[in-house]
Every structure is written in structure tokens, then in C-alpha cells.
C-alpha positions as CSV (number, residue, x, y, z in Angstrom):
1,X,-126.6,-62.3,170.1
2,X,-126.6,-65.5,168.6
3,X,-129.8,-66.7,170.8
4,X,-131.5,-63.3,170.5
5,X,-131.6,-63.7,166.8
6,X,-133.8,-67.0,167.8
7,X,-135.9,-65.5,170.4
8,X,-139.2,-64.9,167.8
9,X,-139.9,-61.4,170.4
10,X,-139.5,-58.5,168.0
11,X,-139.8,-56.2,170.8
12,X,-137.0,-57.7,172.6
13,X,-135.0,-57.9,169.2
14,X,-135.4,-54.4,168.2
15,X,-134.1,-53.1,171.3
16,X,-131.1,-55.5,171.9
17,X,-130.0,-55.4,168.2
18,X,-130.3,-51.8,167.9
19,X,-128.1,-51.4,170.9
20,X,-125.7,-54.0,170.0
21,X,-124.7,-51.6,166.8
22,X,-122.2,-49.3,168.6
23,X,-120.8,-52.2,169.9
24,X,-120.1,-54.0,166.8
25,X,-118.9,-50.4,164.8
26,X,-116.0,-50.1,167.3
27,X,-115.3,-54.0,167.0
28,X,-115.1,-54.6,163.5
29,X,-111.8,-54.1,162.5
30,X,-111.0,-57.4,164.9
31,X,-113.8,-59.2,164.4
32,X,-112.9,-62.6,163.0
33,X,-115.0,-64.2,159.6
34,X,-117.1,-66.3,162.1
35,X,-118.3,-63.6,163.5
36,X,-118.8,-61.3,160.7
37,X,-121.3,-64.2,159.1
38,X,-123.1,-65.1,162.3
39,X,-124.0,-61.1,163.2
40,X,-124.8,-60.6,159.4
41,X,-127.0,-63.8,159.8
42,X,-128.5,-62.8,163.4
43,X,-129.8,-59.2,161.9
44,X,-131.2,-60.3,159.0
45,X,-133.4,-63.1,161.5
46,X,-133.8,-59.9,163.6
47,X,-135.1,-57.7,160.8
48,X,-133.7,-54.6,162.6
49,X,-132.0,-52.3,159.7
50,X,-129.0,-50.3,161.2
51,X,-127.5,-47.9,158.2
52,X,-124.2,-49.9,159.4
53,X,-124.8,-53.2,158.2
54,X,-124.9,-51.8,154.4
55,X,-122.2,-49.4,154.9
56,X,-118.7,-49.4,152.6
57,X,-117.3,-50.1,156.2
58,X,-118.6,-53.1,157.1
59,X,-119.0,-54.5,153.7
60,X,-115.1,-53.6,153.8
61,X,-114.4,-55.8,156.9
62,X,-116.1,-58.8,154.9
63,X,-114.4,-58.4,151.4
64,X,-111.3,-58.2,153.0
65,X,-111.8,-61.5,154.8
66,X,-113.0,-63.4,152.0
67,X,-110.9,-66.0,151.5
68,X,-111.1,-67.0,155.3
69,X,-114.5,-67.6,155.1
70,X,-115.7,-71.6,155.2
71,X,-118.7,-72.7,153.3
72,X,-121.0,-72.5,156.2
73,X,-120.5,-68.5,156.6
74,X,-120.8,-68.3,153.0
75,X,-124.2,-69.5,153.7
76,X,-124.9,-67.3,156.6
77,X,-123.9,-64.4,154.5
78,X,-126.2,-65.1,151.0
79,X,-129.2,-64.6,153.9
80,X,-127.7,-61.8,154.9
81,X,-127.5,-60.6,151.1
82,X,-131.1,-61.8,150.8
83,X,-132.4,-59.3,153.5
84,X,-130.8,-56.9,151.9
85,X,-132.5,-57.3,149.1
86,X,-135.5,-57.5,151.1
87,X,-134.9,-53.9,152.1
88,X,-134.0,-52.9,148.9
89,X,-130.9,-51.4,150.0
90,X,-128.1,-50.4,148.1
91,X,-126.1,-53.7,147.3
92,X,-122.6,-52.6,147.5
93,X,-121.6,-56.6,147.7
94,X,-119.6,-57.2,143.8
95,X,-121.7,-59.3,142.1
96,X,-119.0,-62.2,142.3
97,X,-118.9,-62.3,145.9
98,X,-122.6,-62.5,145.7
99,X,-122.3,-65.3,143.8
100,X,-120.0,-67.3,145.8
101,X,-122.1,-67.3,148.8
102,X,-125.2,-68.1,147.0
103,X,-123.4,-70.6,145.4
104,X,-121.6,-72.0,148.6
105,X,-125.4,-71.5,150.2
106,X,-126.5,-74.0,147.2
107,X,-124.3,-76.9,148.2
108,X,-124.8,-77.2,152.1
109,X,-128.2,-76.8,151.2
110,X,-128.0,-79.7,148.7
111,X,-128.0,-82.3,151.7
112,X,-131.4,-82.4,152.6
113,X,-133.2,-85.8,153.8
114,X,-137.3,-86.4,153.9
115,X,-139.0,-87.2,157.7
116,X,-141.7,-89.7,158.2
117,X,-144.0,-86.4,159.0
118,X,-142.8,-85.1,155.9
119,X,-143.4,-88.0,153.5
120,X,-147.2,-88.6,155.2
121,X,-147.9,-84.8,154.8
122,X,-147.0,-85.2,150.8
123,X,-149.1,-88.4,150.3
124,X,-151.9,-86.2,151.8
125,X,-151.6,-83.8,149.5
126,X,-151.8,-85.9,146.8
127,X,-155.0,-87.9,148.0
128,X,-156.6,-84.4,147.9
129,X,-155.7,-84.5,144.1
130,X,-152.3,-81.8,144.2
131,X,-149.4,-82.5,142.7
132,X,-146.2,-81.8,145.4
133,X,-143.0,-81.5,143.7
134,X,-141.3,-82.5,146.9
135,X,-137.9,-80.8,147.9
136,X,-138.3,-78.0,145.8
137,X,-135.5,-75.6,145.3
138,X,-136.5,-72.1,144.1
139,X,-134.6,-70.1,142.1
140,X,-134.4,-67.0,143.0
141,X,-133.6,-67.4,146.6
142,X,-132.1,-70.8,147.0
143,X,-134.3,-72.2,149.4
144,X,-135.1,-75.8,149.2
145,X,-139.1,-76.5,150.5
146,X,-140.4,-79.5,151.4
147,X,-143.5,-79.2,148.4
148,X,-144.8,-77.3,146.4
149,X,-148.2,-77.2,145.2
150,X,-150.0,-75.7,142.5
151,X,-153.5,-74.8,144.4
152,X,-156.0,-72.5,141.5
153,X,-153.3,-71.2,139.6
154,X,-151.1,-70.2,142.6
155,X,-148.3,-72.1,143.8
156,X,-147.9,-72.6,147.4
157,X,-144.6,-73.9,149.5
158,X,-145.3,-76.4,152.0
159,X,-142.9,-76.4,154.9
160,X,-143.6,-79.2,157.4
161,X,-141.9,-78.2,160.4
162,X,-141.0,-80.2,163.1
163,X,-139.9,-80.0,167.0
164,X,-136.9,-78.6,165.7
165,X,-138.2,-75.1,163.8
166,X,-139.7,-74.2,166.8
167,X,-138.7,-72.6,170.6
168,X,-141.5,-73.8,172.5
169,X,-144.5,-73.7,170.1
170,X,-143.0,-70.3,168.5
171,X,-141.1,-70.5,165.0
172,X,-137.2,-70.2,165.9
173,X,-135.1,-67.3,164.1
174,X,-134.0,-70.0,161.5
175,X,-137.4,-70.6,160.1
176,X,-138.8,-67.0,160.4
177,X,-136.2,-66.0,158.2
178,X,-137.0,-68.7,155.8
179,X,-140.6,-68.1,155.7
180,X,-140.1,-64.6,155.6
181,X,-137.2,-64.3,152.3
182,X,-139.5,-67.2,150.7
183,X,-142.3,-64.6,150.8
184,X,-140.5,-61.5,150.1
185,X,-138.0,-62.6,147.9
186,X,-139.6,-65.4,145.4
187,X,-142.6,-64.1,146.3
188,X,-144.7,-67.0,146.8
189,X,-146.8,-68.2,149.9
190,X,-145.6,-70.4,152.5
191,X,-148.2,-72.9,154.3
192,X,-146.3,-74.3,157.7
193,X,-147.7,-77.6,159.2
194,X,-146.3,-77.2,162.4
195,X,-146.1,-81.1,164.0
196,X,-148.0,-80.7,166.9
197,X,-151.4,-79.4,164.7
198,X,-150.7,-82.8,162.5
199,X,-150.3,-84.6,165.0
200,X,-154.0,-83.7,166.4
201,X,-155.6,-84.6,162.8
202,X,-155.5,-88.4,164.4
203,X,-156.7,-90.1,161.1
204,X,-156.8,-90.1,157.1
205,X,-159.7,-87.6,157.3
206,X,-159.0,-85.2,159.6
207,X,-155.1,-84.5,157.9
208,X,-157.4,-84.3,154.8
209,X,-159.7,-81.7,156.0
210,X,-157.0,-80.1,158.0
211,X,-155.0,-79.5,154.5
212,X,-158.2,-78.6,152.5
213,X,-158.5,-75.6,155.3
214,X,-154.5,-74.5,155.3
215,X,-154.9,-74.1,151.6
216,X,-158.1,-72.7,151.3
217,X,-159.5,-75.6,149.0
């Protein structure tokens, strides 16, 4: 499950995760808190809706485990209450328990550090005349990007991704679903400079140019 939710095949996805469903209804009365966050986590990277996963039932099984649940499954589970708000489903999570996992989401999220890429792509940006409020959290989602830029009047999140966002040269589940609740949820554009396309700019220019054409200037 866990891997699928990385595998960026939607066919694959749609047809594993809508099987997996029976399985999980007759399991989740023994399913442990780990559990419960990482499948929460794993459909919301699948983006396959099952009526289950917004059911009194399963939000049940989480409520009732609540205080069992560590600060990273807090986290897994404010995604999972993001895509649900994606979908626009009924919330039937109390707004306090809401809270607490955005809030829990907040503080793991707080330990963030810069990369070399990161910190060249930023002074870029600013030799092209932008502004980058670097590490920016947004509001309404949580998410910390690595800039954001202000680009005619629109702002625009910069996420310079490295080896590690990607499976091969495919964004993993973990920054699909980033990109994605960034878009759908704040509501602003996301710009990825994937490592290997910077890494072919070779000099000053070319990563000037190649930004210029990313963000349309």
C-alpha cells in the first residue's frame, strides 16, 4: 500500500486502491493508529475517493484512537483532512481534532533546512529582479515552500526538488500530494525545478533563461 501510494501510475493506483477498500472495511476495527494514518495518508497521495474513507465508521475508528496517535500520524492525517477538503466532502472530523493534526503537522514541518541547489536557485531569482520569501509557510494549508515569488501580480511557489522527490525522474507520491493540495487548496501555482533540468542550465545564463521560461517572464 505504502509504495503504491508512491508509484506516480494513476492507472495502477485506481485499481489497487479501489480494491484494497473491502479489505480495509473488514479490518478496521483492529487496525492499529499507525496504520489508520499511513492508509489515510496513502489515498489521499492516490486521489482514489471510496465513500469509506469519509464514513462515521471510519472517522469512528480514528476518534477513538486519538490519544495513541504520535505527532507524525497527526501529520499524515491533516493531509488526509486536506484531500478531503479537496473533494469537498462532508467533514465529519470535530473541528478540534482538526486542529490538533494541523497543528501537530505545523511543528514537524517547522524543521526544515535550505540545500545548496536550493539557496543558488533563490539567488537566481533574485538576479532576475523577484523577490523570494524563502521557506514560505502558507496559511491555509500548512505547507512550507522553498520561495515564493510575486511574478505580475500573481504569486507563484517555487519547489526545488531534488533526487529525493522523485522515483526515477517521476514526482514520488509525497510531492504529488504537495503540489497538488498547494494548488487546490491555497490555490496558488507551483513551479518545480526538478535537479536534473538545473543541473543542465550549466552557467549564470542559462539558470537565468531557464527561470525566465518556468515563470513565463
Amino acid at each position: 500500500m505504502w509504495s503504491f501510494a508512491h508509484n506516480p501510475d494513476r492507472t495502477i493506483n485506481v485499481e489497487f486502491f479501489s480494491r484494497l477498500e473491502g479489505n480495509v472495511i473488514r479490518l478496521i476495527d483492529r487496525c492499529d493508529c499507525r496504520f489508520l494514518s499511513k492508509i489515510s495518508w496513502s489515498y489521499a497521495v492516490a486521489n482514489v475517493d471510496t465513500s469509506f474513507f469519509s464514513s462515521e465508521r471510519f472517522i469512528r475508528a480514528i476518534l477513538s484512537r486519538r490519544n495513541e496517535f504520535h505527532q507524525p500520524d497527526l501529520g499524515l492525517l491533516h493531509r488526509w483532512i486536506l484531500w478531503r477538503q479537496e473533494l469537498k466532502s462532508e467533514m465529519l472530523v470535530p473541528s478540534g481534532f482538526q486542529k490538533l493534526c494541523y497543528d501537530e503537522y505545523m511543528k514537524g514541518a517547522n524543521h526544515t533546512v535550505s540545500s545548496a541547489l536550493q539557496d543558488n536557485v533563490v539567488a537566481r531569482l533574485r538576479s532576475i529582479g523577484l523577490d523570494p520569501q524563502e521557506e514560505y509557510r502558507l496559511a491555509v494549508s500548512g505547507y512550507i515552500v522553498d520561495a515564493l515569488v510575486t511574478v505580475n501580480g500573481e504569486k507563484i511557489c517555487i519547489e526545488v526538488d531534488g533526487p529525493s522527490h522523485f522515483a526515477g525522474r517521476q514526482p514520488n507520491g509525497k510531492t504529488v500530494l504537495k503540489h497538488r493540495q498547494i494548488r487546490n487548496i491555497d490555490g496558488f501555482r507551483v513551479v518545480s525545478i526538478p535537479y536534473w533540468e538545473w543541473n543542465t542550465a550549466l552557467n549564470d545564463t542559462g539558470e537565468k533563461e531557464y527561470l525566465k521560461s518556468k515563470l513565463g517572464i
